[in-house]
C-alpha positions in Angstrom: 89.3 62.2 26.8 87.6 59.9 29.5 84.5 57.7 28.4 81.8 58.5 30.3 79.4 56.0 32.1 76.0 56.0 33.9 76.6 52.7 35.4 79.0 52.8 38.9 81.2 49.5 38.2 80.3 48.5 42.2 76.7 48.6 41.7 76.2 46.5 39.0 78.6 44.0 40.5 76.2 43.7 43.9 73.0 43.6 41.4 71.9 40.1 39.5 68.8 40.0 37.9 67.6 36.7 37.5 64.9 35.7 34.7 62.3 33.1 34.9 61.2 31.8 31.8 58.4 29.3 31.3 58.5 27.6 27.6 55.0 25.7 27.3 55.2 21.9 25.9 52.0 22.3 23.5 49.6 24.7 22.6 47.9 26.2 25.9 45.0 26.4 23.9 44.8 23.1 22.4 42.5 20.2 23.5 43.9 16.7 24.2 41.2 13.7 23.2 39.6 12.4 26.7 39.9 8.6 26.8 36.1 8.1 26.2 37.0 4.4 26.5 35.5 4.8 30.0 32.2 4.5 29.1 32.6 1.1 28.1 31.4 -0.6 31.2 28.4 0.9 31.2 27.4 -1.5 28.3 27.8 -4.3 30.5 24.9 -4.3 32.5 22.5 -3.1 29.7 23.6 -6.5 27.8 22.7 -8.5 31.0 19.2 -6.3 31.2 18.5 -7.8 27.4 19.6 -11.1 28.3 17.4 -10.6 31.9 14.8 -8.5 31.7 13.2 -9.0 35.0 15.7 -7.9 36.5 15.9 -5.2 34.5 16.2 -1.8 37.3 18.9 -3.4 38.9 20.8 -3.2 35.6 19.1 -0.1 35.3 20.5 1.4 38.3 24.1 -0.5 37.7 24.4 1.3 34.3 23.9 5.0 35.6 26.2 3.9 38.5 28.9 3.5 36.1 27.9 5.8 33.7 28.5 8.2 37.4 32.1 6.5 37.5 33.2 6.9 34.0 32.1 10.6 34.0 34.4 11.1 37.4 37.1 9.7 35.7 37.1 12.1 32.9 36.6 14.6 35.3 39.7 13.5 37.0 42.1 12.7 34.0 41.0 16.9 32.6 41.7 17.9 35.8 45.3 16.2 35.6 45.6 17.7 32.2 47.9 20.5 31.5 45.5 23.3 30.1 44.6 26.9 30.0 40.9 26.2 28.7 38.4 25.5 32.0 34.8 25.1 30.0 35.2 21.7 29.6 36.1 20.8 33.0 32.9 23.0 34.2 31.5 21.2 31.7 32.5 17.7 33.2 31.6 18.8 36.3 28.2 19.5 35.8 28.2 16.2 33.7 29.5 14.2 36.9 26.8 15.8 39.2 23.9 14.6 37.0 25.3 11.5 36.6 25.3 11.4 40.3 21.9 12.7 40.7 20.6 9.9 37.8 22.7 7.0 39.6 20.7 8.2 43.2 17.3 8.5 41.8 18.0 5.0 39.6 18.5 3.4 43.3 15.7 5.4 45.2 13.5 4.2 42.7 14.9 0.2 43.0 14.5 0.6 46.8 11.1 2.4 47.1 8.9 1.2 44.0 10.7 -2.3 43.4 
């Protein structure tokens, strides 16, 4: 007796299936450290401010400007990241738009009231 198949030995020869299979590297869900070390410069200026204090909202405003450019860079090294989780981007997003709303007022101020 004969062996009987569902499968038409011309059909499946026409048919390939291909499979795509993405293996993640990490954890989706876990966190890498941000370099905080970006921060660093805004110390700078606050030293000169002790050292020179009349001249002390132009430091003022220098700080927040970098404090404006280290928040924009962790913004832009979580958006090169490699990860699922999106609060803390939202949250460095709002965190980059104050700073830029502290580094315009800090200037305003220095070129209306100074």
């Amino acid at each position: 007796m004969e062996k009987e198949t569902d499968v038409n030995p011309d059909d499946s020869a026409r048919e390939v299936r291909y499979e795509l299979r993405i293996q993640p590297t990490g954890d989706p869900g876990e966190l890498r450290k941000l370099p905080y070390w970006y921060y660093l410069p805004v110390l700078i200026p606050i030293f000169i401010w002790m050292a020179m204090p009349a001249q002390g909202p132009i430091w003022f405003a220098s700080a927040a400007t970098l404090l404006l450019f280290g928040t924009w860079a962790l913004l832009r090294t979580e958006r090169n990241m490699d990860s699922t989780n999106v609060d803390r981007e939202l949250k460095l997003y709002i965190l980059t738009a104050l700073a830029a709303g502290f580094a315009l007022a800090s200037w305003l101020f220095l070129l209306v009231v100074a």
